[in-house]
Each structure stands twice: as C-alpha cells, then as structure tokens.
N, CA, C and O atoms as a MOPAC input file, in Angstrom:
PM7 MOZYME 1SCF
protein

 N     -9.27600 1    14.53400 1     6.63300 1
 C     -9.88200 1    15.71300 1     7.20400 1
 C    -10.94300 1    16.21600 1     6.23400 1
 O    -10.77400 1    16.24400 1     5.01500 1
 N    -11.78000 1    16.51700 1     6.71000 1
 C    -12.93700 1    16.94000 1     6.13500 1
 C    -13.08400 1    18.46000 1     6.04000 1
 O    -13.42400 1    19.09700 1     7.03700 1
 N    -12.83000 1    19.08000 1     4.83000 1
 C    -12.45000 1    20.69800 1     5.20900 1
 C    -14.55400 1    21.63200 1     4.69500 1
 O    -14.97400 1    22.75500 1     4.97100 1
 N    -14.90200 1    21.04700 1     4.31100 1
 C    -16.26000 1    21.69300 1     4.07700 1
 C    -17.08400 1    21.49400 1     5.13500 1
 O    -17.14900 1    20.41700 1     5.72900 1
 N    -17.66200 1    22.37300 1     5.38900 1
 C    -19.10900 1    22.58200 1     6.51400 1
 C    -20.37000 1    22.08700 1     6.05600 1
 O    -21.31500 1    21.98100 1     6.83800 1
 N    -20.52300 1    21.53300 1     3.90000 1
 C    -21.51300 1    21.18400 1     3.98800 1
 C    -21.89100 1    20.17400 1     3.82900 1
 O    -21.49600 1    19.54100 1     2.84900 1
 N    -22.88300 1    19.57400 1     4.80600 1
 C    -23.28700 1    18.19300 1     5.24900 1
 C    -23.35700 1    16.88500 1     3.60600 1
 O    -23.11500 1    15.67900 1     3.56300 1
 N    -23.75900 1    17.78900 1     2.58400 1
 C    -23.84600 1    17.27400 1     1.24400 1
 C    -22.20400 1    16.66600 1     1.24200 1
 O    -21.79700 1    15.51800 1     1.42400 1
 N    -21.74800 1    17.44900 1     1.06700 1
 C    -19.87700 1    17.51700 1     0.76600 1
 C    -19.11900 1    16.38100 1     2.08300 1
 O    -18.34000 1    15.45500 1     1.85400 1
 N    -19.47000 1    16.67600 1     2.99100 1
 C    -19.16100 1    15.75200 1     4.04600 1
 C    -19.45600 1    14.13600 1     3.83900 1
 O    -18.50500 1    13.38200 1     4.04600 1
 N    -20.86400 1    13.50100 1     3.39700 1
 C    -20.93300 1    12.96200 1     3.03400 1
 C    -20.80500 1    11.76900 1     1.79800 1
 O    -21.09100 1    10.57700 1     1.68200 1
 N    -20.20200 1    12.83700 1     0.96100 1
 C    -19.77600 1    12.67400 1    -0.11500 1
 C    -17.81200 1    12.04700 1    -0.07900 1
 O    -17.16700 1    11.29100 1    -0.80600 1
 N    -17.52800 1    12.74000 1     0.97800 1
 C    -16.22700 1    12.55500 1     1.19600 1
 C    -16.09900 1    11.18700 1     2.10900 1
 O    -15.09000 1    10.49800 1     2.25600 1
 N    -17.19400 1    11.02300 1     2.58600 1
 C    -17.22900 1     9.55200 1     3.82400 1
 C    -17.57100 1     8.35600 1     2.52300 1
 O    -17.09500 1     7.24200 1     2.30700 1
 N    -18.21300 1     8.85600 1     2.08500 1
 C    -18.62800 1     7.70300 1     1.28000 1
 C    -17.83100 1     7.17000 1     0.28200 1
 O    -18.03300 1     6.03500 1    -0.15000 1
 N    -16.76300 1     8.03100 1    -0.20500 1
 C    -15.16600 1     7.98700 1    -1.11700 1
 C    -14.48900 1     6.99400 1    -0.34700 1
 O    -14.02600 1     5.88500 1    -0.61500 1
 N    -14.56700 1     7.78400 1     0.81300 1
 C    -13.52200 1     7.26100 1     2.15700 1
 C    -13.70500 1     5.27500 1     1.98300 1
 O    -12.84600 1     4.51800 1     1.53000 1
 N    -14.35400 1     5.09800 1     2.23000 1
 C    -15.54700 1     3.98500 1     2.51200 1
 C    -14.87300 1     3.47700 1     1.32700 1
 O    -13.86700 1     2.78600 1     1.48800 1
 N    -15.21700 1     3.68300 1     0.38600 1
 C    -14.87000 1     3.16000 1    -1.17600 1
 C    -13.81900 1     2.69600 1    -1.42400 1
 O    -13.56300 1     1.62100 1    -1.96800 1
 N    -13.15100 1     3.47200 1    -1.04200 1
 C    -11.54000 1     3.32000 1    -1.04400 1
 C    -10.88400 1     1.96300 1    -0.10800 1
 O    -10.16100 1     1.10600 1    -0.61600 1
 N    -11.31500 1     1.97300 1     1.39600 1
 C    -11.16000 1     0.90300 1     2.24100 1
 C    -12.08200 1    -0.09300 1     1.48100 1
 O    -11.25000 1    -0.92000 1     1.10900 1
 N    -12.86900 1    -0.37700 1     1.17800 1
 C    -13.76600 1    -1.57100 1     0.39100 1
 C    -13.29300 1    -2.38700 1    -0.96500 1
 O    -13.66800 1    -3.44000 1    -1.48100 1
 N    -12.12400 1    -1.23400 1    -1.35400 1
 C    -11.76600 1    -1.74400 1    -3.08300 1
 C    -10.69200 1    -2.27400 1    -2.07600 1
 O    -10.61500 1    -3.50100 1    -2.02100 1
 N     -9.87300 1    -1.57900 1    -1.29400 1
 C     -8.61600 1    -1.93500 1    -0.63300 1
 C     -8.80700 1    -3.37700 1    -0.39800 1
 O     -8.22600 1    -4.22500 1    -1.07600 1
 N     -9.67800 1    -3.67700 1     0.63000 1
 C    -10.06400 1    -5.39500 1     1.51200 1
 C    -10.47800 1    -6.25400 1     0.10400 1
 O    -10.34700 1    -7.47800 1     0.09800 1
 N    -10.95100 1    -5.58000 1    -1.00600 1
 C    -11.49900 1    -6.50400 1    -1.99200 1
 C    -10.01700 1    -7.17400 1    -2.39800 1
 O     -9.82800 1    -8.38700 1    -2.48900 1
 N     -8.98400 1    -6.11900 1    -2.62800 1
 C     -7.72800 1    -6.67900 1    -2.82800 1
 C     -7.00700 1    -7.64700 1    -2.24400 1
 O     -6.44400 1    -8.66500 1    -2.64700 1
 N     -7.15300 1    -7.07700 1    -1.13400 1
 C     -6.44400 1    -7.95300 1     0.07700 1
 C     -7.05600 1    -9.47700 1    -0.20400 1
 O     -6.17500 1   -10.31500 1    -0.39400 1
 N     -8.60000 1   -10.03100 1    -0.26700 1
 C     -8.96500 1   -10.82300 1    -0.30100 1
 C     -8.80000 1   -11.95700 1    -1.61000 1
 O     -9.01000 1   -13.16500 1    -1.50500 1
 N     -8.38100 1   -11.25700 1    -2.82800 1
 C     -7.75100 1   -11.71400 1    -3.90400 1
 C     -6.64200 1   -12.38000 1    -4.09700 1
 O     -6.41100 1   -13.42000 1    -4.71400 1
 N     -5.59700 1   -11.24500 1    -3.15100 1
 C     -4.46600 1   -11.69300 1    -2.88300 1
 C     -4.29200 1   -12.66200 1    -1.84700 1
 O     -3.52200 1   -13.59300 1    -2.08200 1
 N     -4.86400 1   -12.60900 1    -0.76100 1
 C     -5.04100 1   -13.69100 1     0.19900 1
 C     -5.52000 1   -15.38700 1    -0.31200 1
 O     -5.35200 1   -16.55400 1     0.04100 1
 N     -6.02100 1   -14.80500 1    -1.07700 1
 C     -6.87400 1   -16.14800 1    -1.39100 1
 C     -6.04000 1   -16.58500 1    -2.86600 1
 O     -6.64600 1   -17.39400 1    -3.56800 1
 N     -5.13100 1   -16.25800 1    -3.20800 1
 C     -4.01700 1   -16.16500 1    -4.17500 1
 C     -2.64900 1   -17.24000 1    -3.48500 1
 O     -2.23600 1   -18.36600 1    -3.76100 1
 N     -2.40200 1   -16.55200 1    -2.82900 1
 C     -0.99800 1   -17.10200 1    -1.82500 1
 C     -1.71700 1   -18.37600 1    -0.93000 1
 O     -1.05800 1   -19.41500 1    -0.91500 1
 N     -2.85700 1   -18.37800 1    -0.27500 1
 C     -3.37300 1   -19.50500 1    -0.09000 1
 C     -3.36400 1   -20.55800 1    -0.86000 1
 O     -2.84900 1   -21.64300 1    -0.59200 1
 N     -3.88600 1   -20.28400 1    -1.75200 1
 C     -4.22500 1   -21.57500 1    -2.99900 1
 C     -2.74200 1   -22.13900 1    -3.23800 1
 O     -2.53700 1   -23.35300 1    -3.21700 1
 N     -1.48900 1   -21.00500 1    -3.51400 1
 C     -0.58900 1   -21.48600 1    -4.06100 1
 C      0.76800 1   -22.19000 1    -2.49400 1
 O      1.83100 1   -22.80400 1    -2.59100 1
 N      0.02700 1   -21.70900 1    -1.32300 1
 C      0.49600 1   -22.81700 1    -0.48600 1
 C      0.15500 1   -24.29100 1    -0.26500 1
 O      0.86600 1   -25.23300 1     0.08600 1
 N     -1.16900 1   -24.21200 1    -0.58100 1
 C     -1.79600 1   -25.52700 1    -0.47700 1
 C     -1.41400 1   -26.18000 1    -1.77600 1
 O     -1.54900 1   -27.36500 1    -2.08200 1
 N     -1.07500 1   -25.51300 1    -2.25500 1
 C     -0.53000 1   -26.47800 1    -3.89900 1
 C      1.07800 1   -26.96700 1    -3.45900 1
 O      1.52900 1   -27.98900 1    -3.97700 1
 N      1.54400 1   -26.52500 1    -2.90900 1
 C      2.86800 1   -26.99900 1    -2.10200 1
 C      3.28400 1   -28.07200 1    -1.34700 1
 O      4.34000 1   -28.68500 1    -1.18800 1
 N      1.46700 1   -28.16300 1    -0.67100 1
 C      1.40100 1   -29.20800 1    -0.06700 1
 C      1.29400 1   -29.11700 1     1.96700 1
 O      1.32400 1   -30.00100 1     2.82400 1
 N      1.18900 1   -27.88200 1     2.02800 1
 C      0.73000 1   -27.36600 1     3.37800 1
 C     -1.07300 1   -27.31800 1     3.36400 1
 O     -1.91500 1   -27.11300 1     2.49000 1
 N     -1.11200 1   -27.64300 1     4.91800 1
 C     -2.33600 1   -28.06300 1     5.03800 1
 C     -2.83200 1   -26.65200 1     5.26200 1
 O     -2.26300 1   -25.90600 1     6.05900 1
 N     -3.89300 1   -26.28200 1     4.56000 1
 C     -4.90000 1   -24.51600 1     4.52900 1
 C     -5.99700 1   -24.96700 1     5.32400 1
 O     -6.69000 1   -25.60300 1     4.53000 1
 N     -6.45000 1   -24.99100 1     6.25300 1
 C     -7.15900 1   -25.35300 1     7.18800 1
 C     -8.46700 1   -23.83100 1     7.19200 1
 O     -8.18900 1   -22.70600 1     6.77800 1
 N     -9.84600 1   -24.25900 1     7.77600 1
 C    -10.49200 1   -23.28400 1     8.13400 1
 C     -9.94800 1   -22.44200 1     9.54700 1
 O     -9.85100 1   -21.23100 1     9.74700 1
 N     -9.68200 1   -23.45700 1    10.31100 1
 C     -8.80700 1   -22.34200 1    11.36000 1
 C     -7.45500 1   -21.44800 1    11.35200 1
 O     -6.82600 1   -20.89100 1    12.25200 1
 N     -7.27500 1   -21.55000 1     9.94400 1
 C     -6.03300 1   -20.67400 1     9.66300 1
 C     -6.57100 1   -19.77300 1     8.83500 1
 O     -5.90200 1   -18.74700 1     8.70100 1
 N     -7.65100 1   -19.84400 1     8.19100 1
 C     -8.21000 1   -18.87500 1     7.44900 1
 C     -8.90600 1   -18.21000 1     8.15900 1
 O     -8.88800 1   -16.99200 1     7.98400 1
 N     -9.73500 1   -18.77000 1     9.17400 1
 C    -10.36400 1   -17.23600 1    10.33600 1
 C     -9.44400 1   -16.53100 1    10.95300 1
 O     -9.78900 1   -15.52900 1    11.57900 1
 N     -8.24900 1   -16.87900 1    10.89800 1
 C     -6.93300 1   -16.09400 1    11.55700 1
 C     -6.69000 1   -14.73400 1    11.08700 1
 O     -6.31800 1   -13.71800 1    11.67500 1
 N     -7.05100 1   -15.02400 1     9.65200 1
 C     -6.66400 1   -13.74800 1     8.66900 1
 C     -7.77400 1   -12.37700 1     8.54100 1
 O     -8.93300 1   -12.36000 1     8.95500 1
 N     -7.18000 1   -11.47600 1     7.97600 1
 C     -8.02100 1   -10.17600 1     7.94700 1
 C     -8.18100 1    -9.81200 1     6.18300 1
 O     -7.28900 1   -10.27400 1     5.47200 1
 N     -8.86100 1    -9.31800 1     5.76800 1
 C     -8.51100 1    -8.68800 1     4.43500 1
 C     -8.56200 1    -7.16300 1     5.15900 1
 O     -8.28000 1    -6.37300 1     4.25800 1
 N     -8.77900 1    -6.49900 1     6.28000 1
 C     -8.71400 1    -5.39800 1     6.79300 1
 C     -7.30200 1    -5.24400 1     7.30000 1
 O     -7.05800 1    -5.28100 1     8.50600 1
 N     -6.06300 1    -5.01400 1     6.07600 1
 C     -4.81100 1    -5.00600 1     6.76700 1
 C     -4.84600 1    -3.81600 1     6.30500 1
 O     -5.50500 1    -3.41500 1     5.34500 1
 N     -3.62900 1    -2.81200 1     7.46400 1
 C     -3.82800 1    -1.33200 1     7.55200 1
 C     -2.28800 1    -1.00400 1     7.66400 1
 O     -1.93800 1     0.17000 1     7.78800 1
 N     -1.55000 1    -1.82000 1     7.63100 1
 C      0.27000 1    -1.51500 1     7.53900 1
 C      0.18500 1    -0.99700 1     5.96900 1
 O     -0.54600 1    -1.42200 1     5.07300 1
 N      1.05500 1    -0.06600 1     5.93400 1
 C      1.33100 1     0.32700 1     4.69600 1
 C      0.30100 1     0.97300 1     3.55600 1
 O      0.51300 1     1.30700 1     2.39100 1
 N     -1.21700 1     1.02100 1     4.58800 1
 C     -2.07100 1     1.48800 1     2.95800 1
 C     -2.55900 1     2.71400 1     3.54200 1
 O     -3.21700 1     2.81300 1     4.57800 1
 N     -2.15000 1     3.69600 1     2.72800 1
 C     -3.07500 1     5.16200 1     2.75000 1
 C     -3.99000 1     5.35900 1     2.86700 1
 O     -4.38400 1     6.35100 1     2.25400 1
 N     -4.87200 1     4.70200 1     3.59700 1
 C     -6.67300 1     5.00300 1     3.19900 1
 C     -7.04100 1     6.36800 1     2.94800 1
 O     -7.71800 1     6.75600 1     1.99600 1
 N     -6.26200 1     7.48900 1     4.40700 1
 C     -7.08200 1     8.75300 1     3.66400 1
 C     -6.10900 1    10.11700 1     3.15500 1
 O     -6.11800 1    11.34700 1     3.21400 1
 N     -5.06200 1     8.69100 1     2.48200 1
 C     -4.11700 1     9.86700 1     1.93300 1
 C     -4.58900 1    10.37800 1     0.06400 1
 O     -5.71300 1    10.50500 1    -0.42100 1
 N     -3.55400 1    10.52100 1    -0.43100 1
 C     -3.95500 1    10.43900 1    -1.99300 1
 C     -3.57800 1     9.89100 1    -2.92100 1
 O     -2.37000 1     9.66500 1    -3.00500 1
 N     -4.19900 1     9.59900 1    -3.64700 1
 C     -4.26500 1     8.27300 1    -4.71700 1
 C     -4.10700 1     9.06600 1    -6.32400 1
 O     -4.71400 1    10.05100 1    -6.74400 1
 N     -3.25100 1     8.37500 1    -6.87700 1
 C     -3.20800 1     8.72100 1    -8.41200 1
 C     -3.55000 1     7.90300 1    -8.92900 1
 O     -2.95100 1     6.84200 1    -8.75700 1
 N     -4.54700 1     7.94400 1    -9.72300 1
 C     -5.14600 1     6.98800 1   -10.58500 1
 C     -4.65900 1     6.87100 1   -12.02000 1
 O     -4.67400 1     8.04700 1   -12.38200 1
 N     -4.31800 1     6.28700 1   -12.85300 1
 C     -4.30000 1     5.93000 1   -14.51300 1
 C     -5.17600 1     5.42200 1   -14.61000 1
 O     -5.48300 1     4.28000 1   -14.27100 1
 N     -6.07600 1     6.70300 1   -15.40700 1
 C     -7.64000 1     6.27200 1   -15.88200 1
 C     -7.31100 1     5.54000 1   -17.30700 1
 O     -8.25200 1     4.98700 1   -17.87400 1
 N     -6.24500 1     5.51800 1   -17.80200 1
 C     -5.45500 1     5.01400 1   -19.04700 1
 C     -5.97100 1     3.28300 1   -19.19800 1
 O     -6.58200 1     2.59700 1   -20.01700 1
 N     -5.17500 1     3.07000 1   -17.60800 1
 C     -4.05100 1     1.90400 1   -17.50200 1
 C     -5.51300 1     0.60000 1   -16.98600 1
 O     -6.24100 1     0.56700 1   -15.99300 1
 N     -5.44000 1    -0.05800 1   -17.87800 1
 C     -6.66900 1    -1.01300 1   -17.24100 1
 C     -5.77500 1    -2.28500 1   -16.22700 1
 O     -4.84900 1    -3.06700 1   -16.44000 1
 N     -6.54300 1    -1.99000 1   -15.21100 1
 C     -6.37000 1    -3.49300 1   -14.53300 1
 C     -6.52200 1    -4.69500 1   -14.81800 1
 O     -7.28200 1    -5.16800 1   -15.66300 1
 N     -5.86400 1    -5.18700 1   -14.18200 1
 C     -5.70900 1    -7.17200 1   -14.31500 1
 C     -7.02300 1    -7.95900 1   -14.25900 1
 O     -7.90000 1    -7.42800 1   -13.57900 1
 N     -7.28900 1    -8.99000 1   -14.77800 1
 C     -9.17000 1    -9.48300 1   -13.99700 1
 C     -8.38900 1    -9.69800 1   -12.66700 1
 O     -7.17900 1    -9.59900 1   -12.46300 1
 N     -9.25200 1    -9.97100 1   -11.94300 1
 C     -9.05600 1   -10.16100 1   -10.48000 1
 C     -8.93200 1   -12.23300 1   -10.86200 1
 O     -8.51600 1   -13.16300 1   -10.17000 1
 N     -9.25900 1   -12.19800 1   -11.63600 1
 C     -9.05200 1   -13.99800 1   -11.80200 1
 C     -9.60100 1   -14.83800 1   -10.21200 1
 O     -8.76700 1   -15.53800 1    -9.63600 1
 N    -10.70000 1   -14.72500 1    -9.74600 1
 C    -11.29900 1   -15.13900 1    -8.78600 1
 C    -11.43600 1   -16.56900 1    -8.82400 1
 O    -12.15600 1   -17.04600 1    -9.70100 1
 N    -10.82400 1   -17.36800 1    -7.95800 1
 C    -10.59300 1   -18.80900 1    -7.48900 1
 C    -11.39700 1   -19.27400 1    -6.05700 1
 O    -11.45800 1   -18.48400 1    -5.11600 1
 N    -11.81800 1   -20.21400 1    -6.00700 1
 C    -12.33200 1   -20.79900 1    -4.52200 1
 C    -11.08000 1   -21.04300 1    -3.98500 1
 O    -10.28900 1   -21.50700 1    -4.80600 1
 N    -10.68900 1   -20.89100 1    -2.96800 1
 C     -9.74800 1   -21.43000 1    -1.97500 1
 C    -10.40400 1   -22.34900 1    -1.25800 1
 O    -11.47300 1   -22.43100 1    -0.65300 1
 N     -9.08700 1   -23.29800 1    -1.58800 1
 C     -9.95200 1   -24.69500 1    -1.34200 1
 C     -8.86900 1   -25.32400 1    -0.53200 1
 O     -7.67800 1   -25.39600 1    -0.83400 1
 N     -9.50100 1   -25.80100 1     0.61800 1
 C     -9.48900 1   -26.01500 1     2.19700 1
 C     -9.72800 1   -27.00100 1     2.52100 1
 O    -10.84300 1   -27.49300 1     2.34100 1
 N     -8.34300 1   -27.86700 1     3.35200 1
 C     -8.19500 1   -29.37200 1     3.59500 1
 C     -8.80000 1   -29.37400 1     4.91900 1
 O     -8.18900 1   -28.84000 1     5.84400 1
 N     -9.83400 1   -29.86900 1     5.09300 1
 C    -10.34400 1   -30.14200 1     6.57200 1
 C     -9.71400 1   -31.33500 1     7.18600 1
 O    -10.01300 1   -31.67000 1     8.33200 1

C-alpha cells in the first residue's frame, strides 16, 4: 500500500517494489540453475523443454510487499554462477 499522495514518494516506493521482485527472480534463477546442474550430474536428462517449463517468477511463500530485515552486517554468499548445461 502506498500511503503518500506524493507522486515523488509513490514512485520511489514502485521502484523498491520492483527491486525487491528482481533480486527475488535473480535468486530463484541461481537456485534453479543450481538443482538443475546437480540433477543432470545424477544422470537425468535436463532438456530445453523442461527448462521453458520453469519460472524464476515463483510467488508461493515470498513476501514481495511485505517487510524485509536486512543484516547490513552479514555479507552474502557469491552467487557462484554456472552455465546449466543441457542434454539435447
């Protein structure tokens, strides 16, 4: 909910909003592409038509416009970014 009338402030709050869903899907896509890799290392076939199946826009369970506590402390993990790599 957007409790200010001014258009500055409004915008400011969409664009958080936004931020927030964007770091969210960045996750999702890390992790997706995480559990992928380590199925296909198993020995299941990861196909491109099983990967257009998927969303990094998953919305069970995440707060988008609730509130967030941050530890400006606590540094995060690298994201350790891998190709997912796909048996045609």
């Amino acid at each position: 909910m957007i409790k200010s009338g001014d258009p500055v402030e409004q915008t400011k709050r969409l664009k958080y909003m936004n931020l927030v869903a964007n770091a969210v899907m960045l996750q999702n896509v890390v992790d997706l592409t995480g559990v992928l890799n380590a199925v296909a290392g198993e020995g299941y076939p990861v196909t491109k038509e099983l990967v257009g199946r998927l969303s990094p826009y998953i919305r069970d369970h995440i707060r988008r416009f609730g509130q967030y506590v941050l530890d400006m402390d606590e540094m995060p993990e690298p994201l350790g970014l891998e190709a997912l790599k796909l048996g045609l």
